[in-house]
C-alpha positions as CSV (number, residue, x, y, z in Angstrom):
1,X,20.5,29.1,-23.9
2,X,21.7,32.6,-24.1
3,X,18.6,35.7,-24.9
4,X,21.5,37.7,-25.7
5,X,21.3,36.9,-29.0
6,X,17.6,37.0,-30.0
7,X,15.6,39.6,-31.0
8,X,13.5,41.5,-28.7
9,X,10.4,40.3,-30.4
10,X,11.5,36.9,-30.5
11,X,11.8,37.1,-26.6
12,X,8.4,38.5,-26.1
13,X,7.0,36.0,-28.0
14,X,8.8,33.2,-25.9
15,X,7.3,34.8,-23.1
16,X,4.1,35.3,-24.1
17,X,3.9,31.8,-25.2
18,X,5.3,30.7,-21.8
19,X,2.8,33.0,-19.9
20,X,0.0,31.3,-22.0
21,X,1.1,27.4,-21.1
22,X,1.8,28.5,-17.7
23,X,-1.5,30.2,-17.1
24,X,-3.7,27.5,-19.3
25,X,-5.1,24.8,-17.0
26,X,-4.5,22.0,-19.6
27,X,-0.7,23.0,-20.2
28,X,0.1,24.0,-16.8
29,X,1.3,20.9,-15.1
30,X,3.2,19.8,-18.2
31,X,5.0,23.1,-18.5
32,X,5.8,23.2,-14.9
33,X,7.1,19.4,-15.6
34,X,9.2,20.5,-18.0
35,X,10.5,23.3,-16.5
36,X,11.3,21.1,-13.4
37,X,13.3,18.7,-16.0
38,X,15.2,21.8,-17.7
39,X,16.1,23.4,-14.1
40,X,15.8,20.6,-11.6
41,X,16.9,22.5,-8.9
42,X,14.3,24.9,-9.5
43,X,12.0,24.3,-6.3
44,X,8.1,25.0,-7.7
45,X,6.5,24.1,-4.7
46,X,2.9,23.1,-6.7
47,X,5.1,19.8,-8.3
48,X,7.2,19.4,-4.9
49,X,4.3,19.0,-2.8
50,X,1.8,16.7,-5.3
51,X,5.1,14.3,-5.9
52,X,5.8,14.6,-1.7
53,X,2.2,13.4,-1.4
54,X,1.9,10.9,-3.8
55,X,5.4,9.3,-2.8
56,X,3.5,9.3,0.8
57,X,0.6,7.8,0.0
58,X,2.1,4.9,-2.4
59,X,4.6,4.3,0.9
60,X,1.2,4.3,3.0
61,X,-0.3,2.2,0.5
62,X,2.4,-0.3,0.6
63,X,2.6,-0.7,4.6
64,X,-1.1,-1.1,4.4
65,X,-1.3,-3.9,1.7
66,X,2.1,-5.3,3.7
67,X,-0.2,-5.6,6.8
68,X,-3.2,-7.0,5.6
69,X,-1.2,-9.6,4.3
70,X,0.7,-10.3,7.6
71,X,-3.5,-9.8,8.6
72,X,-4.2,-12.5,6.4
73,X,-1.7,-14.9,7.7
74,X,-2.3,-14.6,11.1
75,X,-5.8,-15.2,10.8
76,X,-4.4,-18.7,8.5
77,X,-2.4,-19.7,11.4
78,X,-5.2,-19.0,13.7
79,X,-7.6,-21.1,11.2
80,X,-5.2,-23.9,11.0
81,X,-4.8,-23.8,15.0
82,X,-8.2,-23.6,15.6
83,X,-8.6,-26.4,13.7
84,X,-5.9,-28.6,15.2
85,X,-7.6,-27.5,18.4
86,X,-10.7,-29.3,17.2
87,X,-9.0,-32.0,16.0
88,X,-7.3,-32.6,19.4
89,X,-10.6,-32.0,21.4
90,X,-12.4,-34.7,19.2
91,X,-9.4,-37.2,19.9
92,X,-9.2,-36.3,23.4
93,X,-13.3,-36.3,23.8
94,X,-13.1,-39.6,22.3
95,X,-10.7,-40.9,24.6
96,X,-12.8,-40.2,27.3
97,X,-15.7,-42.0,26.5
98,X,-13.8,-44.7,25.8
99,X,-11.9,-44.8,28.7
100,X,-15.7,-44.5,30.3
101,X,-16.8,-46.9,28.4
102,X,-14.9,-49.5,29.4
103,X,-14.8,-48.3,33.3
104,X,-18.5,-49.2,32.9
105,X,-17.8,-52.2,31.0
106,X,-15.4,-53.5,33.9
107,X,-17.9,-52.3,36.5
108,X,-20.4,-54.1,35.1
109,X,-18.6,-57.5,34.7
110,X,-17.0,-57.3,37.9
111,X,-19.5,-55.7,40.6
């Protein structure tokens, strides 16, 4: 768009209403937005550095959900173990007094 061939009211108005969405708190961000979509190379660092930090915290976000799922499965694992343990230990407990059992048993019979 070319200002060359607009009247020099027309282009203070465009200004003035720029200034006013640029300067209102409730416009601001979308004008900036737009601006940015308009001119994208246009580097306006309030929208560079908000978008930096929210593509930084959803990547942080992500790694942290990512480990408290690996979290969660180690702890599964060490659940299931644990319990595999116990299972084991009963067996193995149970073999002993068995094996006990019947060394008293033969001791008994055979003195």
């Amino acid at each position: 768009m070319s200002l060359e061939n607009i009247s020099l009211e027309a282009r203070d108005e465009l200004a003035a209403l720029s200034q006013m969405l640029a300067e209102n708190p409730e416009t601001r961000k979308d004008f900036l937005r737009m601006t940015k979509k308009v001119k994208p190379d246009l580097p306006i660092p309030e929208l560079d550095m908000e978008d930096y930090t929210r593509k930084a915290v959803g990547q942080s976000e992500a790694r942290v959900q990512q480990l408290e799922q690996s979290c969660e499965s180690v702890t599964l694992w060490k659940n299931s173990r644990s319990a595999q343990q116990s299972d084991e230990e009963r067996t193995n407990s149970v073999r002993r007094r068995n094996r006990r059992s019947r060394k008293n048993h033969a001791l008994i019979k055979n003195p």
